[in-house]
gemmi code that builds the backbone of each chain (N, CA, C; Angstrom):
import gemmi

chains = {
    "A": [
        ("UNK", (110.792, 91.566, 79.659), (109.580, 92.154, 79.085), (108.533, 92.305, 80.189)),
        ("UNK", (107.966, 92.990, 80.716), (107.101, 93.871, 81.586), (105.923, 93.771, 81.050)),
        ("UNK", (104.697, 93.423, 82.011), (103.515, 93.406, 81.327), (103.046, 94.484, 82.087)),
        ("UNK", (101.617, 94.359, 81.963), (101.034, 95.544, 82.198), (100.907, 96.152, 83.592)),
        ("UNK", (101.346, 97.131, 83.519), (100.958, 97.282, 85.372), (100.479, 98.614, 85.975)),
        ("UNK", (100.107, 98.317, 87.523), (98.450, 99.446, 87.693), (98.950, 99.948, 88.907)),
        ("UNK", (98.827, 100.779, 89.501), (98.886, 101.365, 90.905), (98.037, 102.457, 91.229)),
        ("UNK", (97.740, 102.525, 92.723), (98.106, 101.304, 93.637), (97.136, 99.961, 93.026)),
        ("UNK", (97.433, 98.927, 94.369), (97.185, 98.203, 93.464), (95.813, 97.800, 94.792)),
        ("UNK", (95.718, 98.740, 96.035), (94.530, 98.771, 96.665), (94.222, 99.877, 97.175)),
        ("UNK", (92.910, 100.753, 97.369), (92.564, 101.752, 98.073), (91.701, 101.672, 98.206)),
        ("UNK", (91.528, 102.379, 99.485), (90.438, 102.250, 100.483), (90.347, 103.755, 100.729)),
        ("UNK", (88.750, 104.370, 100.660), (88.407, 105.936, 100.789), (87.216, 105.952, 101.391)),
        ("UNK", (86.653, 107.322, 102.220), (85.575, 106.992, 102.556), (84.824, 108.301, 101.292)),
        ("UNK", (83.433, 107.541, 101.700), (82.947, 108.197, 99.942), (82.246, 109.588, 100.293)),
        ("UNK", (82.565, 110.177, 98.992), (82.860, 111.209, 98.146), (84.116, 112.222, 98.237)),
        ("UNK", (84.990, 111.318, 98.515), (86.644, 111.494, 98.062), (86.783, 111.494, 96.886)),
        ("UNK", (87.609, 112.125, 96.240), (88.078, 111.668, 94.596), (89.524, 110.803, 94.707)),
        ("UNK", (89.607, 109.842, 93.905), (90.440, 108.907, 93.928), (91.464, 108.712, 92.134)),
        ("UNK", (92.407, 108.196, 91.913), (92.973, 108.366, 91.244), (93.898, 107.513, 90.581)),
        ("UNK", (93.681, 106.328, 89.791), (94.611, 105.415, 89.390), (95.712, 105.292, 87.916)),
        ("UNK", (96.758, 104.529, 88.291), (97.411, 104.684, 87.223), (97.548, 103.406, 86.135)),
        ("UNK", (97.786, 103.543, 85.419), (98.039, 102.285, 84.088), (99.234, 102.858, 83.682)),
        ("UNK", (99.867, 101.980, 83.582), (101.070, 101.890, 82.129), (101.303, 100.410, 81.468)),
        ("UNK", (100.863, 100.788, 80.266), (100.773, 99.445, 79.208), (101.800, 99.006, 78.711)),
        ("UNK", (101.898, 98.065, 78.476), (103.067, 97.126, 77.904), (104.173, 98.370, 76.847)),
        ("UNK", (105.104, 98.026, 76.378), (105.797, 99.135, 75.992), (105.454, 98.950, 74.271)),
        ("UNK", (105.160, 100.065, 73.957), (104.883, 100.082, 72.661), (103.554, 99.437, 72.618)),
        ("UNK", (102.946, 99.384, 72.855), (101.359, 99.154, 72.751), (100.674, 100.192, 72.597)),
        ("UNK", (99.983, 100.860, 71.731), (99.555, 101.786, 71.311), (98.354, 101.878, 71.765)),
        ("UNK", (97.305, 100.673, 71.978), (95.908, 100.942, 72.266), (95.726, 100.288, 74.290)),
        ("UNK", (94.790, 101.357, 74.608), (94.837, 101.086, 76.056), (93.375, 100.824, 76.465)),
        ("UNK", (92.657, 100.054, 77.082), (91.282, 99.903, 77.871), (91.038, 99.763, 79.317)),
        ("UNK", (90.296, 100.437, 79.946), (89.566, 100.138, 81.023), (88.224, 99.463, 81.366)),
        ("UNK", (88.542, 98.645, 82.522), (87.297, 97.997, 82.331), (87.092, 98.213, 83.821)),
        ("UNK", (85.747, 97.602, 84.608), (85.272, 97.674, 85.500), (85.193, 96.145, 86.203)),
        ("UNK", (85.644, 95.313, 86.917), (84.828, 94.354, 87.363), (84.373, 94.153, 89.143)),
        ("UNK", (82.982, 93.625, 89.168), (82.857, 93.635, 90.395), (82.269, 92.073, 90.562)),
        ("UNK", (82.524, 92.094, 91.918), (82.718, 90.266, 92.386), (81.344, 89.683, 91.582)),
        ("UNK", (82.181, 88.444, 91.398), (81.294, 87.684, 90.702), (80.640, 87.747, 89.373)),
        ("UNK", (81.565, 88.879, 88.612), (80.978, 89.575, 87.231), (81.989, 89.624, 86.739)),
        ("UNK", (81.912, 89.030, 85.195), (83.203, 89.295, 84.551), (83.437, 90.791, 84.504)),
        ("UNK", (84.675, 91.334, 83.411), (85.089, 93.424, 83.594), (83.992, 93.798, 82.615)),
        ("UNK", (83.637, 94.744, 82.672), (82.795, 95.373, 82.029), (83.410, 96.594, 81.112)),
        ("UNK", (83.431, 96.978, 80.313), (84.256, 97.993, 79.523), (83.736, 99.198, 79.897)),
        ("UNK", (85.009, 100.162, 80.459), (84.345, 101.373, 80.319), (85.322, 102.296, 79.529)),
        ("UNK", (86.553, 102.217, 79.079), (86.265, 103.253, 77.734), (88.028, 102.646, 76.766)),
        ("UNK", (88.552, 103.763, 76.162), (89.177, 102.847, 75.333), (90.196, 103.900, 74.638)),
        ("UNK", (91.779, 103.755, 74.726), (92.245, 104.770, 73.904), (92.999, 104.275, 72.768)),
        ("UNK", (93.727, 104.936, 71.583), (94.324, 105.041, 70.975), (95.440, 105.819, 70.923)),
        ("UNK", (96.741, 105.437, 71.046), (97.570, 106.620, 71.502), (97.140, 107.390, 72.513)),
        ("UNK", (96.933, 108.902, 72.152), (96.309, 109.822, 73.665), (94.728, 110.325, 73.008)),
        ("UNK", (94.286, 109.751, 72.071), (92.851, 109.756, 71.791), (91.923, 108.554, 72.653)),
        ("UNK", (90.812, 109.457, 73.002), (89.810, 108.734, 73.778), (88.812, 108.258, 72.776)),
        ("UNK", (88.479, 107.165, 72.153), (88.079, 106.974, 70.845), (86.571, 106.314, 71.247)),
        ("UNK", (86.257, 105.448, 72.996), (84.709, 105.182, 73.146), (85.136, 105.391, 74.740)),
        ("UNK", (83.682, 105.158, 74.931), (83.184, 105.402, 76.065), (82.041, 104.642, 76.169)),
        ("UNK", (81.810, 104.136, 77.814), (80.621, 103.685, 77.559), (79.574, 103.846, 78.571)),
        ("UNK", (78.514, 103.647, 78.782), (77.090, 104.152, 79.018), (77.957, 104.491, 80.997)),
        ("UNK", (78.029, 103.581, 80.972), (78.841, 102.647, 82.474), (80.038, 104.501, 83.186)),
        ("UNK", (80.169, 104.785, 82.362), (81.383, 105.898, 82.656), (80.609, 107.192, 82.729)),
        ("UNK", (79.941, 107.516, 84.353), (79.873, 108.467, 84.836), (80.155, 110.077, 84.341)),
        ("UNK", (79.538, 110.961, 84.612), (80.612, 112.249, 84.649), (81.475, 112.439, 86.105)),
        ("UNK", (81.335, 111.889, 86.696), (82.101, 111.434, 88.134), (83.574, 110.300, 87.484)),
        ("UNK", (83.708, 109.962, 86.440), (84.591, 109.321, 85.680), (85.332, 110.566, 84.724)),
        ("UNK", (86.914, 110.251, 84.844), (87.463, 110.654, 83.974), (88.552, 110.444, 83.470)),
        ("UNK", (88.869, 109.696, 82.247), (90.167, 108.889, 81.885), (91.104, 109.824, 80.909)),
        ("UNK", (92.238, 109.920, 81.319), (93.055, 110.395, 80.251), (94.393, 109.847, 79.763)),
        ("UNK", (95.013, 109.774, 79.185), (96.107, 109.563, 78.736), (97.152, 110.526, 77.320)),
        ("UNK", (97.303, 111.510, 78.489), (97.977, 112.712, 77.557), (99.281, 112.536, 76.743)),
        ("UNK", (99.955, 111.816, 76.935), (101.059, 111.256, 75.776), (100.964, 110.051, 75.544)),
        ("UNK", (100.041, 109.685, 74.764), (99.933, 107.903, 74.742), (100.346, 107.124, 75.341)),
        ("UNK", (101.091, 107.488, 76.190), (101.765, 106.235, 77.070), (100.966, 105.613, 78.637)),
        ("UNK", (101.061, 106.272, 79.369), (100.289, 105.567, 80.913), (98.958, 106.842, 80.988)),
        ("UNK", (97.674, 106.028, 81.359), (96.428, 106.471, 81.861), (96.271, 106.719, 82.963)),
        ("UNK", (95.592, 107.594, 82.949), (95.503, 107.925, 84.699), (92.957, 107.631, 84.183)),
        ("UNK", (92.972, 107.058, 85.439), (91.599, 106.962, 85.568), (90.950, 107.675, 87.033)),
        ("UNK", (90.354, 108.891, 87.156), (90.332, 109.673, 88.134), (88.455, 109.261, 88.260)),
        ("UNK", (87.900, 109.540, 90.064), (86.551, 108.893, 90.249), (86.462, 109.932, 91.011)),
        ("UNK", (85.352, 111.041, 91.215), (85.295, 112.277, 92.022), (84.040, 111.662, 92.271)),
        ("UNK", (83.987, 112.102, 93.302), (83.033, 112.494, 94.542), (82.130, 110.800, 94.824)),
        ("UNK", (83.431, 109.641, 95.267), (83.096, 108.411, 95.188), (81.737, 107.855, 96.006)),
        ("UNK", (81.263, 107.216, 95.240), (79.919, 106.463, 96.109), (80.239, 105.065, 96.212)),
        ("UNK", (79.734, 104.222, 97.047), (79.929, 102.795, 97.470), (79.942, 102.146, 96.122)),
        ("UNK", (78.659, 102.231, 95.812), (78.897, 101.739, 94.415), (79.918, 101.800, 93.243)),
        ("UNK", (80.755, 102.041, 93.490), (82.375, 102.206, 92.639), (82.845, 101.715, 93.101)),
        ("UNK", (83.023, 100.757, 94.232), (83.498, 99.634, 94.976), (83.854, 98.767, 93.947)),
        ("UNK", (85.007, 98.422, 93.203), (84.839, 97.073, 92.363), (86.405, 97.188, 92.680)),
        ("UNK", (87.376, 96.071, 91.291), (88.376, 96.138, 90.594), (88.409, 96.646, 89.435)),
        ("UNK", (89.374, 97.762, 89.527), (89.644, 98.427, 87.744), (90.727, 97.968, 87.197)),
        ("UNK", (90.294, 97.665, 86.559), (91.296, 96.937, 85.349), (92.129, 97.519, 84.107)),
        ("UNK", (93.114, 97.003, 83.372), (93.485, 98.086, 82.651), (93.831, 97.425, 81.397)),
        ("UNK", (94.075, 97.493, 80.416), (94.999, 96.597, 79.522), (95.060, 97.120, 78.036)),
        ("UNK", (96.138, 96.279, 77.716), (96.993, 97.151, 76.043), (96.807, 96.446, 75.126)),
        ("UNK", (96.707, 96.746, 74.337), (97.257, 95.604, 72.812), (98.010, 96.749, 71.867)),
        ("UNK", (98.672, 95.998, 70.572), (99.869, 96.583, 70.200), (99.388, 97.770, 69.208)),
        ("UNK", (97.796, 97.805, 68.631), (97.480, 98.931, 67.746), (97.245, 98.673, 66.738)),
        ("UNK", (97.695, 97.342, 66.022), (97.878, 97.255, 64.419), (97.017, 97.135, 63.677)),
        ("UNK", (95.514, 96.403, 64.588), (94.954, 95.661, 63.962), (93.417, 96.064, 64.431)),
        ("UNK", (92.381, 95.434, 64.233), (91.096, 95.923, 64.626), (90.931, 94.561, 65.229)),
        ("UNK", (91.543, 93.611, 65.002), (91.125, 92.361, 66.131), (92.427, 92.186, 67.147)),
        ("UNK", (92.243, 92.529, 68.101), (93.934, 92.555, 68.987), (93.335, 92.038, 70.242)),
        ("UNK", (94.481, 90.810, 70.403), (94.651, 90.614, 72.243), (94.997, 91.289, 72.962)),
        ("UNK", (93.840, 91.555, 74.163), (94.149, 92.616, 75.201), (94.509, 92.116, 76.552)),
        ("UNK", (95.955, 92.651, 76.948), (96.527, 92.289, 77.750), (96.343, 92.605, 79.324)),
        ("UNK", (96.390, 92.020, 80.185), (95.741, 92.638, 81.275), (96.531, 92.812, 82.525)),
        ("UNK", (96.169, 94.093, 83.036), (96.939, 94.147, 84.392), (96.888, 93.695, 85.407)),
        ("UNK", (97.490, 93.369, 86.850), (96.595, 93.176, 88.074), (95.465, 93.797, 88.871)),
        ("UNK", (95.156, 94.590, 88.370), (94.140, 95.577, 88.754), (94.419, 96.200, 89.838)),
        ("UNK", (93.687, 97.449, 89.939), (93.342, 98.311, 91.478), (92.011, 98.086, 92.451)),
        ("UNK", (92.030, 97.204, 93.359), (90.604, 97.315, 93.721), (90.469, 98.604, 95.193)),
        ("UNK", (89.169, 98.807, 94.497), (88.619, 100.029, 94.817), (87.724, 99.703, 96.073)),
        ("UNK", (88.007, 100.411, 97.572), (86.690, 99.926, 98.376), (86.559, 101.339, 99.020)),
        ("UNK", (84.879, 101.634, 98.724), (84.580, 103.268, 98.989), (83.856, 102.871, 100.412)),
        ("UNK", (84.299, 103.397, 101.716), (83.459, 103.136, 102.965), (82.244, 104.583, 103.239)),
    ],
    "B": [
        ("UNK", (70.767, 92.543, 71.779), (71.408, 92.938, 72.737), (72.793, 92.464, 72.210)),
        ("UNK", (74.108, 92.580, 72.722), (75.001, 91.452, 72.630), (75.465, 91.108, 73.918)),
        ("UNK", (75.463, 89.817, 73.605), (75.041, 88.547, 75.235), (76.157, 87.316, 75.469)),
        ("UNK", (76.675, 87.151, 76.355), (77.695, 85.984, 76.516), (77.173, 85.400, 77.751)),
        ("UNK", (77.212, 84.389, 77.592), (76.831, 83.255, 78.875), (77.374, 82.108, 79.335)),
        ("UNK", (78.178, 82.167, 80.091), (79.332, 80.728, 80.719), (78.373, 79.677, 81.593)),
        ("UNK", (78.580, 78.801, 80.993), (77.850, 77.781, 81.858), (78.840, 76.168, 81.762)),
        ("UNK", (78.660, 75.661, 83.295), (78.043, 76.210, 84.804), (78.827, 77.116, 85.445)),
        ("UNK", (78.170, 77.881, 86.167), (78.909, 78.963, 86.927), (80.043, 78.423, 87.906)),
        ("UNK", (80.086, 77.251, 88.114), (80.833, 76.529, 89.181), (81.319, 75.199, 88.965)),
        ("UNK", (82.480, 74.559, 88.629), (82.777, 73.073, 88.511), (83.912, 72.291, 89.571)),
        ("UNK", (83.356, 71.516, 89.902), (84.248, 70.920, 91.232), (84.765, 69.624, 90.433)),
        ("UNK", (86.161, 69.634, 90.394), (86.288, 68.091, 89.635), (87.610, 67.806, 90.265)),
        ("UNK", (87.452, 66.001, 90.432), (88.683, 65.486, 90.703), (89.930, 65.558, 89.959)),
        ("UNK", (91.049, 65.526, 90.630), (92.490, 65.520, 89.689), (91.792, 64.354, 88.761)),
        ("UNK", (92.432, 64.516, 87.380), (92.486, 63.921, 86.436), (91.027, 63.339, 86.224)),
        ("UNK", (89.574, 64.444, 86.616), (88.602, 63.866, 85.835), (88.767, 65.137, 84.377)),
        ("UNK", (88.518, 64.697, 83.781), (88.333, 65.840, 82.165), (87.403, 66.017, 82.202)),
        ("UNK", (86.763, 67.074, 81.913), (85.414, 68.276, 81.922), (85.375, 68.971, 80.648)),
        ("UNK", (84.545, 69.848, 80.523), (84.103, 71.137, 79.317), (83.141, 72.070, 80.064)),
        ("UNK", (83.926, 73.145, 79.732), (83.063, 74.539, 80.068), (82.374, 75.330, 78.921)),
        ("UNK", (81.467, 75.729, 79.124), (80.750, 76.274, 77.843), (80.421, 77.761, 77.930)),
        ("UNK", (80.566, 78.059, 76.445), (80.251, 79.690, 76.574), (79.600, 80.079, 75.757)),
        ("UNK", (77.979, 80.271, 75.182), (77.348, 80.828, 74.712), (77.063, 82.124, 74.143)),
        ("UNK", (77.131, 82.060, 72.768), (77.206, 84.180, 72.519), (76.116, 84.393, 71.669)),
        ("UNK", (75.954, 85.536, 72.047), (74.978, 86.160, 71.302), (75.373, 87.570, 70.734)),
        ("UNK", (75.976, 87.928, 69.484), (76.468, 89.040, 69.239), (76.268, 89.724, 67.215)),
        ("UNK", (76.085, 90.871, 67.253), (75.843, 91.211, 65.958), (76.802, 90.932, 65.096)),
        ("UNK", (77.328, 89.695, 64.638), (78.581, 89.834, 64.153), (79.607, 89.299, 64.327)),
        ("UNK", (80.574, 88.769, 64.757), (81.847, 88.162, 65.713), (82.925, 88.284, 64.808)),
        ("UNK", (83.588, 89.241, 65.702), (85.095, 89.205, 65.152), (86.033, 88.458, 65.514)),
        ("UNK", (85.967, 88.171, 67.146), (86.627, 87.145, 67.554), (85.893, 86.590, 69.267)),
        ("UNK", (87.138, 85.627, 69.605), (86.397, 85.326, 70.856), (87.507, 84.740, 71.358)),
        ("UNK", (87.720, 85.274, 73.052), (89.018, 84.926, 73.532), (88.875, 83.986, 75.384)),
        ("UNK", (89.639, 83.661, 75.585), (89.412, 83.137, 76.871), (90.165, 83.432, 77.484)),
        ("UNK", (90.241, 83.450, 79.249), (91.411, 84.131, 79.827), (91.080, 83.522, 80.951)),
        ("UNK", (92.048, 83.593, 81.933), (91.966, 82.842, 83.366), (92.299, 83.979, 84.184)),
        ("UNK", (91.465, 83.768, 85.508), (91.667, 84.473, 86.404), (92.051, 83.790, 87.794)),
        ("UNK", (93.101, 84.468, 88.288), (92.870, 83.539, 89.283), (92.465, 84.911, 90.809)),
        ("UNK", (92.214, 84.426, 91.902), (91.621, 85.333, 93.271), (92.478, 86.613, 93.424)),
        ("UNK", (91.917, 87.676, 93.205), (92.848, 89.013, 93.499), (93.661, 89.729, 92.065)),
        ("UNK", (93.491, 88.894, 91.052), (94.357, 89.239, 90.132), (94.040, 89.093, 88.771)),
        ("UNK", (94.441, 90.112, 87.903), (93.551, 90.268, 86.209), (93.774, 89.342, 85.568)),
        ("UNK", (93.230, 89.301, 84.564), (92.567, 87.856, 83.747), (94.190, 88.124, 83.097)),
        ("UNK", (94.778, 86.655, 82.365), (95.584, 85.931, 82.128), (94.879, 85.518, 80.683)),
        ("UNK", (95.434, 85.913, 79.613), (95.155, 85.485, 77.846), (95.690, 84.126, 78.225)),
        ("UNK", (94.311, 83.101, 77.288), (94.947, 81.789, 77.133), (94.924, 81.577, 75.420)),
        ("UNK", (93.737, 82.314, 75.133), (93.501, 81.591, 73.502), (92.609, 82.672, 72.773)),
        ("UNK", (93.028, 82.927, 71.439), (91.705, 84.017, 70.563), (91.564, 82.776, 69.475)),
        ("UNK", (89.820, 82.811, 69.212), (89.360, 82.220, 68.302), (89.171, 82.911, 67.368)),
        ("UNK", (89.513, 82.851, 65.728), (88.134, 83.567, 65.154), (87.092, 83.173, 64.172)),
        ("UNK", (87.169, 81.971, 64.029), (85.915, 81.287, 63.022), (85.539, 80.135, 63.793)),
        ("UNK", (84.360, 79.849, 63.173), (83.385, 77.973, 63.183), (84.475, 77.445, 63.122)),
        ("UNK", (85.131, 76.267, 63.780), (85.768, 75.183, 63.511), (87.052, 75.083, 63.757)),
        ("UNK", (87.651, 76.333, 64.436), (88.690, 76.743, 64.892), (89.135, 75.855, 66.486)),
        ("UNK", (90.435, 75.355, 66.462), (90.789, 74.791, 67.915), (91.897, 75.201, 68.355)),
        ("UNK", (92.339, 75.668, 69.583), (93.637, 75.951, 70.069), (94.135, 75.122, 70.728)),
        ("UNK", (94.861, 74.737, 71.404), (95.571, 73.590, 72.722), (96.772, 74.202, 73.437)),
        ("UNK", (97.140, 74.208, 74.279), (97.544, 74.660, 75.520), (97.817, 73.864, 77.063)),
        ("UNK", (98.679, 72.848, 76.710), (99.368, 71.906, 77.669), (97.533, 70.637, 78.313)),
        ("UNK", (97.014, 71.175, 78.825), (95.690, 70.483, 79.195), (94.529, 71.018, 78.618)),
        ("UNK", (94.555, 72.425, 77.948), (93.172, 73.263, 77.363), (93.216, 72.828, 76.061)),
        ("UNK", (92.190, 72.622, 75.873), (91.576, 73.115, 74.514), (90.481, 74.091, 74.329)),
        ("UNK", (90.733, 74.803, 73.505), (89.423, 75.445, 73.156), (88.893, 75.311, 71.946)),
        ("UNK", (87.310, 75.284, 71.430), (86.829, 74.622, 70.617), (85.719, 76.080, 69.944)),
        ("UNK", (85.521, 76.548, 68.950), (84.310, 77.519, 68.211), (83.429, 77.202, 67.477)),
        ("UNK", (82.252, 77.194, 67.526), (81.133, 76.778, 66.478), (80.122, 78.247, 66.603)),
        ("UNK", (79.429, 78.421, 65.359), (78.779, 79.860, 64.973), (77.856, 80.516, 66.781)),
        ("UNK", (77.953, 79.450, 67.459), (77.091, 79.992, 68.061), (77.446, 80.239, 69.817)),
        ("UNK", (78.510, 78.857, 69.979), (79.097, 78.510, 71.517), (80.795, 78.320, 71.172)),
        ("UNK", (81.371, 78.354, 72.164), (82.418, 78.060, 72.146), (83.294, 76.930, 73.346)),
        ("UNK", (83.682, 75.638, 73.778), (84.742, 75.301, 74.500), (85.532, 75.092, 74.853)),
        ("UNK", (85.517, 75.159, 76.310), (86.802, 74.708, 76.635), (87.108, 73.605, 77.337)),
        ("UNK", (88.113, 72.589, 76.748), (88.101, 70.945, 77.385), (89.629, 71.453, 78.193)),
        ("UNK", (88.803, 70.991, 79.240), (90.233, 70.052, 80.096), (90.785, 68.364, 80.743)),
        ("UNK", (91.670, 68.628, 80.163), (91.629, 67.391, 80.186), (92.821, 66.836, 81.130)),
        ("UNK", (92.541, 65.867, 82.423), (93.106, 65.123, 83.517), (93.684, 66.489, 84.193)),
        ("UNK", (92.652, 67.035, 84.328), (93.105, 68.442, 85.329), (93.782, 68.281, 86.361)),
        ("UNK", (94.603, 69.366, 87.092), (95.616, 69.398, 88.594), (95.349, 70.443, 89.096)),
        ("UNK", (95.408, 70.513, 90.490), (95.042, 71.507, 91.701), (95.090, 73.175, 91.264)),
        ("UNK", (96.577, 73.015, 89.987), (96.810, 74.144, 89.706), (96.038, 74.797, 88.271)),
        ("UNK", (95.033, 73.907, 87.824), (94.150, 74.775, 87.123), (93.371, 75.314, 87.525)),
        ("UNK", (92.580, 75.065, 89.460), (91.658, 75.715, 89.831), (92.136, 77.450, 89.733)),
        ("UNK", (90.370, 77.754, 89.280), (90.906, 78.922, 88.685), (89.296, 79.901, 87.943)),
        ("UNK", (88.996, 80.912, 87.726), (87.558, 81.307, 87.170), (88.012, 81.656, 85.671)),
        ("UNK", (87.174, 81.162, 84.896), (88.157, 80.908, 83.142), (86.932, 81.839, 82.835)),
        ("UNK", (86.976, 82.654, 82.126), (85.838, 84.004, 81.674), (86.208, 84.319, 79.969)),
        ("UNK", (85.083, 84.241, 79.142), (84.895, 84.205, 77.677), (84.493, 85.488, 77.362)),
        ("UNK", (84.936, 85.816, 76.604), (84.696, 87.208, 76.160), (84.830, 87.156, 74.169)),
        ("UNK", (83.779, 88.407, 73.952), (84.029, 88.058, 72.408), (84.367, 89.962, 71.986)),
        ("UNK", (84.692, 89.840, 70.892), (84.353, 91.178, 70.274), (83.430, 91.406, 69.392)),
        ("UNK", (83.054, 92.004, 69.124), (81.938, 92.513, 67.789), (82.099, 93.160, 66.737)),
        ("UNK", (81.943, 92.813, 65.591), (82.194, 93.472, 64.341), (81.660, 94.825, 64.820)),
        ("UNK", (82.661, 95.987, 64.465), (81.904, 97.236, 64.239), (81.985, 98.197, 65.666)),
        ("UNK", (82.784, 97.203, 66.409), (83.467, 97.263, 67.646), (84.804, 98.277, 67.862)),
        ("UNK", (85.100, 99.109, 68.510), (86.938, 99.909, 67.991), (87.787, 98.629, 69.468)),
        ("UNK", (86.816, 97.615, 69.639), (87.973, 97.029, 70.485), (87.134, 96.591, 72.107)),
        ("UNK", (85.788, 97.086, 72.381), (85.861, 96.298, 73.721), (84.835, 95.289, 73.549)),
        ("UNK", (85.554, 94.780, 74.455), (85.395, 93.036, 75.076), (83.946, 93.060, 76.037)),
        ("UNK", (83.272, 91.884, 75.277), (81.524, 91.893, 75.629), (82.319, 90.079, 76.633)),
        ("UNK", (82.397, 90.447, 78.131), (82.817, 89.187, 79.101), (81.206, 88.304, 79.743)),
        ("UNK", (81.409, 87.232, 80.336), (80.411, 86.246, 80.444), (81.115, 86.130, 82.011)),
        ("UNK", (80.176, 85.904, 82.922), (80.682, 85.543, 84.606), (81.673, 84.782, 84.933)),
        ("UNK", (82.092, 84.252, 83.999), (82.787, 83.047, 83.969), (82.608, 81.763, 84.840)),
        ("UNK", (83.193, 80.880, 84.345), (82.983, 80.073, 85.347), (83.814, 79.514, 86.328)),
        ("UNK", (83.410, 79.451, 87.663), (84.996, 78.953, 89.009), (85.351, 77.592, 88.910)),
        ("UNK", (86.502, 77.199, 89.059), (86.732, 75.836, 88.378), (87.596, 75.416, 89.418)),
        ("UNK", (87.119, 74.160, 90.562), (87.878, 73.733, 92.014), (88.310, 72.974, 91.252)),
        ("UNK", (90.099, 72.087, 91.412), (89.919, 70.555, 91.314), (90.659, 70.169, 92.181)),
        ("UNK", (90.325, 68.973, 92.972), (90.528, 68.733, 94.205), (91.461, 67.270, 94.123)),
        ("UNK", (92.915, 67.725, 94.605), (93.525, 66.368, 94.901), (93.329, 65.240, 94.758)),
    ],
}
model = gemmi.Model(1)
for chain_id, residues in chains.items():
    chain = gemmi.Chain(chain_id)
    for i, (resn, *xyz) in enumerate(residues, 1):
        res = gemmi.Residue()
        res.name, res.seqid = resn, gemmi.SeqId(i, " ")
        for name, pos in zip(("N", "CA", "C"), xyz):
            atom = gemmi.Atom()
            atom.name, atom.element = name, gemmi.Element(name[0])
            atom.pos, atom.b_iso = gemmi.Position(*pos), 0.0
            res.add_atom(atom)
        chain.add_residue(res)
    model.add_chain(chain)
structure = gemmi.Structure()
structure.add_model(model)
structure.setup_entities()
């Protein structure tokens, strides 16, 4: 059984590159999240799917942000025209869908360093 | 607002002293509340979901403990290999699912 996993799982860009990460969630896990964390701060949520519906978003998610996941299965989280400040770890994680209270499972993350 | 707060940000403890970490919430509501471990370089690790006052989990040396307002976590005769940053997170009624996290706190324990 395979948990969640992210690639790459480091990049380094100098900024205002667009950059591009992947998720694929546990198998059969229907609901997917991204979060943000940067040192010394727990993740911060930035948005949230259902199958291949983008169902929130949050204040935190740029138009320089753009998450998709076109067959419910693996997310791609794309960052155009990067500034230092997007420097963190992105995070990713699944739970199975069923329920409105679900454990969310988490990946190793991608950390992000914009020079 | 909705607010989570881990306190102390930092605990240094000898093998086999037992401690409690605390996590304070402030939220419209609570659907649940979960804890997870992190350790350097790598995503948080599910240990436990709470979801009411009075609720306890256990987990080889953890416990975790819920009351309407805080939540802990006891360890008890800790080893080198729990050092580690343990981070509380809750959800919110009315929520489709994300997680309101607290700094967590870094947790040394030293031989």
């Amino acid at each position: 059984d395979t948990g969640v996993s992210q690639n790459p799982r480091h990049k380094i860009t100098k900024r205002g590159q667009n950059v591009t990460f992947r998720c694929d969630p546990i198998s059969e896990h229907n609901r997917l999240y991204w979060y943000r964390q940067t040192l010394g701060q727990g993740p911060e949520f930035l948005t949230y799917f259902q199958n291949e519906a983008q169902l929130e978003k949050s204040r935190l998610l740029s138009d320089r942000f753009s998450a998709e996941r076109p067959k419910g299965s693996f997310s791609t989280l794309e960052i155009q025209r990067t500034e230092q400040g997007d420097s963190a770890m992105y995070l990713c994680a699944s739970s199975p869908g069923q329920g409105a209270f679900e454990t969310q499972y988490f990946g190793p993350g991608t950390r992000l360093l914009v020079l | 607002e909705d607010q989570v707060t881990q306190s102390p940000e930092a605990l240094r403890l000898q093998e086999g002293e037992s401690s409690s970490l605390n996590c304070s919430y402030t939220v419209s509501g609570l659907r649940g509340l979960f804890w997870y471990r992190q350790d350097p370089g790598k995503g948080p690790e599910f240990l436990f979901t709470l979801y009411s006052a009075g609720e306890e989990k256990e987990k080889e040396r953890l416990k975790a403990t819920l009351t309407k307002k805080e939540s802990f976590l006891h360890i008890t005769a800790p080893k080198p290999e729990d050092s580690a940053t343990y981070l509380c997170a809750v959800q919110a009624r009315g929520s489709q699912g994300n997680l309101i996290f607290g700094k967590g706190t870094k947790l040394s324990v030293k031989p």
